[in-house]
C-alpha positions as CSV (number, residue, x, y, z in Angstrom):
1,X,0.0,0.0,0.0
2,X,2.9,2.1,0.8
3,X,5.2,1.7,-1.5
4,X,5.1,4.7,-3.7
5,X,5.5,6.7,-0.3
6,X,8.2,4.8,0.4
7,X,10.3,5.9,-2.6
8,X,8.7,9.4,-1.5
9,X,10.4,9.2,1.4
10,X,13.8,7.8,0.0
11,X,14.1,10.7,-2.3
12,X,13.9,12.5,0.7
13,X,16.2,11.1,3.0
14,X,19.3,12.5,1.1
15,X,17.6,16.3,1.4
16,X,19.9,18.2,3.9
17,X,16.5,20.0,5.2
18,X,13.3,18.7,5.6
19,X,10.5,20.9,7.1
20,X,8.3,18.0,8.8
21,X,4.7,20.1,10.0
22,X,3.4,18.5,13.6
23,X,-0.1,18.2,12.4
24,X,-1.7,18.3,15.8
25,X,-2.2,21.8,16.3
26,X,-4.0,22.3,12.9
27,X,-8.0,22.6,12.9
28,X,-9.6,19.1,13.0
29,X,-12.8,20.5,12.2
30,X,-11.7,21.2,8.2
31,X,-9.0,18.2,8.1
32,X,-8.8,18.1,4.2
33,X,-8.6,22.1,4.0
34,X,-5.7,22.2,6.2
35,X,-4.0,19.5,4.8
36,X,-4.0,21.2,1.2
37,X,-3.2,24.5,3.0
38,X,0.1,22.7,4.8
39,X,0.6,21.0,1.3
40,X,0.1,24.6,-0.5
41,X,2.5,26.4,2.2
42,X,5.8,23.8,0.8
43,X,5.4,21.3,3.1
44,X,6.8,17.6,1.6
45,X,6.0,15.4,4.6
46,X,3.2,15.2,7.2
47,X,4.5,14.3,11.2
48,X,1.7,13.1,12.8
49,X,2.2,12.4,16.8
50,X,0.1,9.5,18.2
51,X,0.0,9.7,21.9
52,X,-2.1,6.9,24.0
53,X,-2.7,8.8,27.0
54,X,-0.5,6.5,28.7
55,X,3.1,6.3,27.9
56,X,2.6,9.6,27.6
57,X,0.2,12.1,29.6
58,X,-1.4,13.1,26.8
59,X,-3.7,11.6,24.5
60,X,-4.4,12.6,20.5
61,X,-5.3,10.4,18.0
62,X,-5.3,6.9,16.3
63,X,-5.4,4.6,13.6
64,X,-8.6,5.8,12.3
65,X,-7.2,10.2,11.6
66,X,-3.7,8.5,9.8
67,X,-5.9,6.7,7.2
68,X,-8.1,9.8,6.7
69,X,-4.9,12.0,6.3
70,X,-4.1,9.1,3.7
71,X,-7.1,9.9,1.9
72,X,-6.6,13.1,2.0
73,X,-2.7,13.8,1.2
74,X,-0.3,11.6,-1.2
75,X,2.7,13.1,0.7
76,X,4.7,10.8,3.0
77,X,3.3,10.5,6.3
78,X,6.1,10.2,9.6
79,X,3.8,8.2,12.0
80,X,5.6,9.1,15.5
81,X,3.9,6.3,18.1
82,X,4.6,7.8,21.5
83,X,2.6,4.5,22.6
84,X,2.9,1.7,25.0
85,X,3.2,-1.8,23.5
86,X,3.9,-0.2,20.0
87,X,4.4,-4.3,19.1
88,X,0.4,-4.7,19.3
89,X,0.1,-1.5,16.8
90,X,3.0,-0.8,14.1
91,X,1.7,-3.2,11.2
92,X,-1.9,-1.6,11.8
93,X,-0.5,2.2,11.2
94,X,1.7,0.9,8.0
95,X,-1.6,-0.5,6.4
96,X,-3.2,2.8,7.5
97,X,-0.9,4.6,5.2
98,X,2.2,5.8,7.4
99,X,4.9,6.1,5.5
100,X,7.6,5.8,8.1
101,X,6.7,4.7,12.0
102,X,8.7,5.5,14.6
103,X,8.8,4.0,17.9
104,X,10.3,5.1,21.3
105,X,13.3,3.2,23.0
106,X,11.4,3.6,26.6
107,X,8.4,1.7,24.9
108,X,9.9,-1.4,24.7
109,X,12.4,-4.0,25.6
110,X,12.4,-5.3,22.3
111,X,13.4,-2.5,19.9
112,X,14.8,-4.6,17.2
113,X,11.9,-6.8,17.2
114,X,9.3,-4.1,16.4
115,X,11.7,-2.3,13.9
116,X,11.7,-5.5,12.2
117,X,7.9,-5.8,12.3
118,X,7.9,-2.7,10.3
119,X,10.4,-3.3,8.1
120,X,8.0,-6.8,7.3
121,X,4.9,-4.4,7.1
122,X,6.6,-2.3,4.1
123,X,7.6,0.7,6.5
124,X,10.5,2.7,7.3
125,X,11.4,2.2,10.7
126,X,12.4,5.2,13.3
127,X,13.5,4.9,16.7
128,X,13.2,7.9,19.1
129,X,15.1,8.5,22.1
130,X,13.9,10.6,25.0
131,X,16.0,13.9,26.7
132,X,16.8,11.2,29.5
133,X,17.8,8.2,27.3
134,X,21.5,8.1,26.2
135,X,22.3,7.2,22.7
136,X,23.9,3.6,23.7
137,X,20.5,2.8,24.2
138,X,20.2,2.4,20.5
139,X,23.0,0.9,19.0
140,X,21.7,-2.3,19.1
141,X,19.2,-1.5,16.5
142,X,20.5,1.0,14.1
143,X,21.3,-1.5,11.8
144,X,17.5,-1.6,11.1
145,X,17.0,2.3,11.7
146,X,15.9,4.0,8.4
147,X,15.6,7.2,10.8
148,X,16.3,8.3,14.0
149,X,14.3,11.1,16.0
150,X,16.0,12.8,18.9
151,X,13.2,14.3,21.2
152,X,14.6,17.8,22.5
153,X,11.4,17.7,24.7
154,X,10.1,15.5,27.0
155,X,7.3,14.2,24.3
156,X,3.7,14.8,25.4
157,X,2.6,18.4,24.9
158,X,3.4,21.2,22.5
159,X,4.9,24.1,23.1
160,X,7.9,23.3,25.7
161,X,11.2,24.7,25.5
162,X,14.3,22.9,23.5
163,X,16.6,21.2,25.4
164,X,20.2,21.4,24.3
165,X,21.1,18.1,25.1
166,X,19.5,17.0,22.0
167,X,22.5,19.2,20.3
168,X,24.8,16.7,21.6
169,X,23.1,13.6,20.8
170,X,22.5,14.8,17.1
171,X,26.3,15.1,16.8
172,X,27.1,11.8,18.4
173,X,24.8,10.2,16.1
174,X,25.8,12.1,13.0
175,X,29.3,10.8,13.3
176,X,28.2,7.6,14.0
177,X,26.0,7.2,10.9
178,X,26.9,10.2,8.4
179,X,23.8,10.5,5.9
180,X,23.1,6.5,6.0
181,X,20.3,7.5,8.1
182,X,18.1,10.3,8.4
183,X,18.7,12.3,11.5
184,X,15.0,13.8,12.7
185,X,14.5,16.2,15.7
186,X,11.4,17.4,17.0
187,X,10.3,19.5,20.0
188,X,11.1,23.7,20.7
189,X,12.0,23.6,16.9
190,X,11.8,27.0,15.5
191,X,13.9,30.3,14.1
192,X,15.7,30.3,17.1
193,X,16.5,26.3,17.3
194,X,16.7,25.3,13.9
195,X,20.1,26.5,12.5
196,X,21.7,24.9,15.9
197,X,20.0,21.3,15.0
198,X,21.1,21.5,11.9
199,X,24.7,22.6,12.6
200,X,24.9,19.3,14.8
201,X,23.8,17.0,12.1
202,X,19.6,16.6,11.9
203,X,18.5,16.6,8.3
204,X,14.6,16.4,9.0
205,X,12.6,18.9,11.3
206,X,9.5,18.8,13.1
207,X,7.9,22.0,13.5
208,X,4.3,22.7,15.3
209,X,3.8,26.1,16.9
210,X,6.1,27.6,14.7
211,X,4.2,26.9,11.7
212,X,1.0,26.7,12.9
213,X,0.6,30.3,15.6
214,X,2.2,31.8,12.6
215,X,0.1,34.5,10.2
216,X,1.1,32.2,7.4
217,X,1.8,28.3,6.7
218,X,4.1,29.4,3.6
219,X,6.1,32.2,4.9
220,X,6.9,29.9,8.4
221,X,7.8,27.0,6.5
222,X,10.3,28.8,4.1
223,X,12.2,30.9,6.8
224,X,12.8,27.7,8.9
225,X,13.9,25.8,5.4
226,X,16.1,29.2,4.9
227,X,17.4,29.0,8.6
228,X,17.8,25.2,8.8
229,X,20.5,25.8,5.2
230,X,22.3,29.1,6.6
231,X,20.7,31.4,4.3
């Protein structure tokens, strides 16, 4: 089902900045207008964050909204499953239509196991790794890692400020993998954050209040693109 997002998402991989829109803080109430507006604005990828209300505090939304951004978008979709027992789940959100699903190293005691699950599901499989978690945590599994997201905020809620520590893990893991693998950050990403992530080595970039409290989709998404490269 997935397969011509897949090769979506490949041409992607190799692009030193990607722009990747947190889709949770856009208007629910007019999903398929907000999409085209995001799509519209530049964006190339859709991050959606799937919290369970458990492993995290939070709770947002499920297998049921990723298909019906499927529907609605043909861009790759970065399913980020802040979820407990993401073994039970991660074939389900492939054949929903997520283009790449990434799981969190504090979710499980089997990482390789359910990166391999994707990988059998036709995914691309992430692994994400908390402020807390130190980066030895997953070098048992980056063999199988077509993308690794370092949160720069404890994950749950919007808003929250970056945490430089993320800086040093990005650079750790850039060395370690050079552009093999793509190198995705998410949380306090914005003007004043984005230029420093990228200096350490991140290629792809979530961004949620600072596209979406912005004036304008197009204008926020091309400033942090022109931040992320130097310009």
């Amino acid at each position: 089902m997935a397969s011509s997002h897949l090769e979506s998402l490949s041409q992607l991989a190799a692009d030193p900045v990607v722009i990747a829109p947190s889709m949770l803080l856009l208007d629910f109430g007019h999903l398929a207008d907000e999409i085209a507006q995001v799509e519209q604005a530049g964006a190339r990828i859709l991050h959606l964050d799937v919290m369970d209300g458990h492993f995290v505090d939070n709770l947002t939304y499920g297998l049921p909204l990723v298909a019906a951004f499927r529907r609605y978008s043909t861009l790759p979709i970065d399913a980020h499953l802040m979820i407990s027992n993401p073994e039970q789940y991660v074939e389900q959100y492939v054949q929903a239509g997520a283009t790449s699903v990434t799981i969190h190293r504090e979710a499980t005691d089997n990482p390789r196991g359910v990166l391999e699950q994707i990988k059998r599901a036709g995914g691309n499989a992430g692994i994400a790794v908390n402020p807390p978690t130190g980066i030895e945590q997953i070098d048992e599994c980056l063999d199988l890692c077509d993308l690794v997201l370092v949160m720069s905020v404890t994950p749950g809620f919007g808003g929250q400020n970056f945490e430089p520590v993320a800086l040093e893990k990005l650079a750790a893991l850039k060395k370690k993998l050079g552009n093999d693998v793509i190198l995705e950050v998410d949380g306090g990403v914005n003007l004043d954050t984005i230029a420093q992530c990228a200096q350490a080595g991140a290629n792809w970039f979530v961004a949620g209040s600072a596209i979406f409290k912005t004036d304008s989709y197009t204008q926020s998404i091309a400033r942090l693109t022109e931040a992320a490269a130097g310009q």
